[in-house]
N, C-alpha and C positions, 0 to 999 in steps of 0.2 A: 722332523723338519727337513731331513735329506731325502731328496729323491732317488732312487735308483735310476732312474730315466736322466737324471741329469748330470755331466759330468763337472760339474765345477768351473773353475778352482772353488774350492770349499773353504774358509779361515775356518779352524778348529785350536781352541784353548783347551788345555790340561794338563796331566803330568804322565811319566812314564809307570807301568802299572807292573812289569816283571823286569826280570834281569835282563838287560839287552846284550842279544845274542850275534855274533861276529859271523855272517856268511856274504857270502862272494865280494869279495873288497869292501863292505860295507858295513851295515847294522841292520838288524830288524828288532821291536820290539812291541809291546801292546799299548797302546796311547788308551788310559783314561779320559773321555772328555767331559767337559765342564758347560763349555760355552760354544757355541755355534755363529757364527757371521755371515750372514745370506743378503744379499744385495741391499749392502750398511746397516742393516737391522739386525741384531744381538739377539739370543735366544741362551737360555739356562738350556742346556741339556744335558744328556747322562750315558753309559755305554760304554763300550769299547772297540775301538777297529785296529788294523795291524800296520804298524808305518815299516815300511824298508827306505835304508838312505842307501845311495850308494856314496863311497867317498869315504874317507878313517876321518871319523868324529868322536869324542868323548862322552858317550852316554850314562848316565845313570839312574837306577832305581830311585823312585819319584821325585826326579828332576820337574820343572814347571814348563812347558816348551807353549808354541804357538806354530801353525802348521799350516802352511798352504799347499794346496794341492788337490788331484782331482781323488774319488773315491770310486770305486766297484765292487761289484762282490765276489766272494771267492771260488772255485770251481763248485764245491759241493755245497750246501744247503746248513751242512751242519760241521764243516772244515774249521774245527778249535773254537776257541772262546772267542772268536770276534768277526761277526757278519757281514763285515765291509772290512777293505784293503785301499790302502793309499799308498803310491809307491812314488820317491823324488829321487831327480837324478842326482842332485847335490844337498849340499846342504844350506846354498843361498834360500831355500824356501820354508827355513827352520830360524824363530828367532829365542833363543833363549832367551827364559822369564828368571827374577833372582828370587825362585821360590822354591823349595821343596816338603812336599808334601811324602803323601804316602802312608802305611801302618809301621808304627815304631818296632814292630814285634818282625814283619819279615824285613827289616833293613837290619836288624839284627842274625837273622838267617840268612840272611846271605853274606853279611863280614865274617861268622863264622866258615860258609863254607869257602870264599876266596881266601881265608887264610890256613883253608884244609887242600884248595887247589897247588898253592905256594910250597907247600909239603913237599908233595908229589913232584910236582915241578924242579925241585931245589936238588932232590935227594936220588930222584929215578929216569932211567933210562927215557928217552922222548918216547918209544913203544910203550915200556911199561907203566909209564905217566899217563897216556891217554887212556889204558886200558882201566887202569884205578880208578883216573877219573868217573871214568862212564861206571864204572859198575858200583860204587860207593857214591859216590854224588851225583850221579845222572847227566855228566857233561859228556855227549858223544860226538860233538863236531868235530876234535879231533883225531879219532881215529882212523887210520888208514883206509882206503876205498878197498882195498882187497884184504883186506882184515876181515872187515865188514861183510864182503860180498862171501866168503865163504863159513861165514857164521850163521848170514842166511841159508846159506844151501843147507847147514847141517841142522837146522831151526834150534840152535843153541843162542840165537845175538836176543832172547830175554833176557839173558841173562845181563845185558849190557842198559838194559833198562830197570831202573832200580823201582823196585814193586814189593809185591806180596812176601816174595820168596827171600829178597834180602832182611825184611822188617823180619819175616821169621827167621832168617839166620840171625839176625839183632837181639829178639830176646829169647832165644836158646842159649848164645853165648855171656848175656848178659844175667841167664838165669844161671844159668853152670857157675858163673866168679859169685853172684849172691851168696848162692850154695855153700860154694867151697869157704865164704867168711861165715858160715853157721848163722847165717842172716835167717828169724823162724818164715816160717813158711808164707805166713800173711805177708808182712813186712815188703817178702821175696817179690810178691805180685804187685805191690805197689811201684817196690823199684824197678822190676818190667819195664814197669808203663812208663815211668818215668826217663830212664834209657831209650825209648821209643821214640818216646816226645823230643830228645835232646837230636837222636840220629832224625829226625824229621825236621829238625831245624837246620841241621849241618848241612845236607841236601839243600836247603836251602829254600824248604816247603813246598818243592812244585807240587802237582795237583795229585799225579800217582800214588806219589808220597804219601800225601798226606792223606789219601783215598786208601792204601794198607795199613796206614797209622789206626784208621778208624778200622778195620777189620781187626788186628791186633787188639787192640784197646778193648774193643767189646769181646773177646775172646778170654783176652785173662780178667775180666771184669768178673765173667762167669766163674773163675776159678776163685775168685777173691772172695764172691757173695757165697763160697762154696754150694753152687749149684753145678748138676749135671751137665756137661759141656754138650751143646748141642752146634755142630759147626752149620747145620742146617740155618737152624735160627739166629745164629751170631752174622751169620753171611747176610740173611735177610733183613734183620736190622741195620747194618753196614749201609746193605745199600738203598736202605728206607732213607736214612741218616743221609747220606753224601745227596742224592737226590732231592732233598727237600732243601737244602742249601744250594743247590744247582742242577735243575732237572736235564740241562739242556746237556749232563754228564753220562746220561743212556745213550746218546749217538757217539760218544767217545770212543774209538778204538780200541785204546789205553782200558778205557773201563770195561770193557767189552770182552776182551780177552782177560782181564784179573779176572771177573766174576764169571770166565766158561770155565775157565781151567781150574777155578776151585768148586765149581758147582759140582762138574763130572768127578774130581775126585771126590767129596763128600757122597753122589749118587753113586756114580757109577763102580769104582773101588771095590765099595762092599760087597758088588753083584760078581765081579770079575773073580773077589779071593772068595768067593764062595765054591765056585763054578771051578775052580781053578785046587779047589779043595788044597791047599796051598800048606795049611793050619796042621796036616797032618805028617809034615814032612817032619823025619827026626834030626835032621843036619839043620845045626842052627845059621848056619852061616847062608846055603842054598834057599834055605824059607826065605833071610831078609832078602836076599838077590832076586829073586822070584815078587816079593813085594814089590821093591822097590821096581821092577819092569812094570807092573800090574802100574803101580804109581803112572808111571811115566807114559803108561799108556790109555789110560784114564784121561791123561793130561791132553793127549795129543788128540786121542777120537774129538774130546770138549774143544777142540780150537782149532783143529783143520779146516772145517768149512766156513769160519771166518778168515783165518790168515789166507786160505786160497781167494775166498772174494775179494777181499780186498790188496795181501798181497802176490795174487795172481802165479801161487808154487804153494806143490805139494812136497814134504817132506818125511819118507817113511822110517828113515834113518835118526830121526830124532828119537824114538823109543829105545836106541840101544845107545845115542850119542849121550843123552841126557843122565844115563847112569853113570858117565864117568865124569863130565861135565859139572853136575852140580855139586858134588863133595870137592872140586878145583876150586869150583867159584867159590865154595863157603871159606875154604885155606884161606882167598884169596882177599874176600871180604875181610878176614881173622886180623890176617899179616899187613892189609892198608891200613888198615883202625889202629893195630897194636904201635906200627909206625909212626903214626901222626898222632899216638900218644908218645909214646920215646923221646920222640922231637924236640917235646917241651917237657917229660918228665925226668930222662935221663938218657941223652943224647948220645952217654955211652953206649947204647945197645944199638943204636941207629944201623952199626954196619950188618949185622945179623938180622935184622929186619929185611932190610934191602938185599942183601942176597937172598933171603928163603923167598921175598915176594919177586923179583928176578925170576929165578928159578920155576915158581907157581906159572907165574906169566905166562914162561915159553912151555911150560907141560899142556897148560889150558890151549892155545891156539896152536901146538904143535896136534892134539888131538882133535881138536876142532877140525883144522885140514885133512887131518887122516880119514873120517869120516864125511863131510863132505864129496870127496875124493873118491868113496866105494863107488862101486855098481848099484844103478838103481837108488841113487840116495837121495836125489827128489827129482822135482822133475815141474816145467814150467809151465803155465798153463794158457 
């Protein structure tokens, strides 16, 4: 019913469809529509476009709004889940409805994770708050602009994007406490999943998320039907799975680089310690060292030539930054979760927490800079 040729004003009825997100004096969020009003004639329709307000307004997860204003579409073809943008200077052109709708299941997911934000917030430094935030619940708006800007130089700021890598730090450390209560082996994999499912709700289900939840899940799934773990075919069902619930998630970025950087380590890895004849080294310590580079450089060949296309830098320095890097970031996952359990299980330990995640913080982006910082350590294109 919407033209692209034509600019409106548009009436559109519906509700709010994500968490609305606080940038430049404003809101942005994803409007679900319902209803369409085109010169006083009413239309059912369905979709989603992207509303920015400017102005400090109250918004909420499926709130019922009604929306005037003009609509266009966004720079690129396939720019997120919503093919049209309607942007209002205030909020005169916004009339609240006394309705909320929505899924009962993510307005659950997200009082979870605002009351995991509050945590953070109550307990830790405004650095090391932002920093938790983003790497444990995927909130990064507030993070420092030069925080940011030399995380990208040292191509460590995935880590600030919660993915693949933290759901595996999820149940690694979820499978080690199973363990350590003598929980038998099956049981074990169940509770995996089920730890997966709970840190996929905390987050607050955005889409990454819930996009490594399902890599995960089919991963120890294999383990539970004890069948041979094939990370090949676990990868390729994943993204059979996410794709067919939303195919328009192959032009995703977000999905783009999960599935390069774990493709090339499942291919490429094994070709590298092969060549690399690695297996025959007798120092157990320089073997994992020597892995773990192979790793990281697996990771990086699989995702340079997207992050240079689209984020316009090369980073050569990530294959020796990423070795000190990602055992921080797991501390650092360990020490926000162990915290914001404390919180509410025994708020005695609280101070001990917050000093070792302190401390994690400033090692992680003290090294982050240091590398960044070498010679040759990326480079802009």
């Amino acid at each position: 019913y919407i033209s692209h040729q034509n600019n409106g004003p548009y009436i559109i009825k519906g509700f709010i469809n994500n968490n609305p997100v606080v940038r430049d004096n404003g809101f942005s969020f994803i409007f679900k529509i319902e209803e369409v009003v085109i010169e006083g004639e009413r239309y059912r329709s369905c979709g989603n476009i992207k509303v920015s307000v400017k102005g400090v307004n109250d918004f909420s997860y499926g709130e019922g709004l009604m929306l005037i204003g003009p609509l266009s579409r966004p720079y690129r073809l396939f720019a997120g889940k919503a093919p049209l943008l309607m942007q209002l200077r205030d909020s005169s052109s916004i009339l609240h409805l006394n309705t909320n709708k929505g899924s009962l299941v993510i307005r659950l997911a997200l009082f979870l994770k605002n009351n995991m934000e509050s945590v953070f917030l109550r307990h830790l430094s405004p650095l090391a708050s932002s920093i938790n935030r983003a790497m444990i619940l995927g909130d990064k708006k507030s993070i420092p602009a030069a925080v940011y800007d030399y995380m990208v130089k040292s191509a460590t700021v995935h880590i600030m994007v919660v993915s693949g890598f933290h759901v595996g730090v999820i149940a690694f450390i979820s499978g080690v406490f199973l363990k350590i209560l003598r929980i038998p082996r099956r049981v074990r994999y169940l509770g995996v999943m089920l730890f997966l499912v709970i840190y996929c709700f905390i987050t607050g289900a955005s889409i990454p998320v819930v996009r490594s939840t399902v890599m995960g899940v089919f991963l120890i799934m294999g383990c539970f039907m004890q069948r041979e773990i094939s990370l090949k075919d676990s990868l390729s069902l994943a993204a059979l799975f996410i794709l067919i619930i939303d195919p328009r998630d192959l032009f995703s970025v977000s999905f783009q680089l999960s599935f390069a950087s774990v493709a090339a380590i499942a291919y490429l890895y094994p070709c590298l310690k092969m060549l690399s004849r690695v297996e025959k080294l007798r120092k157990g310590f320089l073997r994992s060292l020597i892995k773990s580079c192979l790793v990281s450089l697996s990771a990086w060949i699989g995702t340079a030539g997207l992050i240079a296309y689209y984020f316009k830098i090369v980073s050569p320095v990530a294959i020796l930054a990423n070795i000190f890097i990602i055992p921080l970031a797991s501390l650092l996952i360990l020490s926000g979760l162990s915290l914001a359990i404390a919180s509410v299980v025994h708020p005695a330990l609280l101070g001990a927490f917050v000093s070792f995640n302190e401390l994690v913080v400033f090692l992680l982006l003290g090294l982050s800079s240091f590398f960044s910082n070498l010679p040759f350590a990326y480079r802009y294109l």
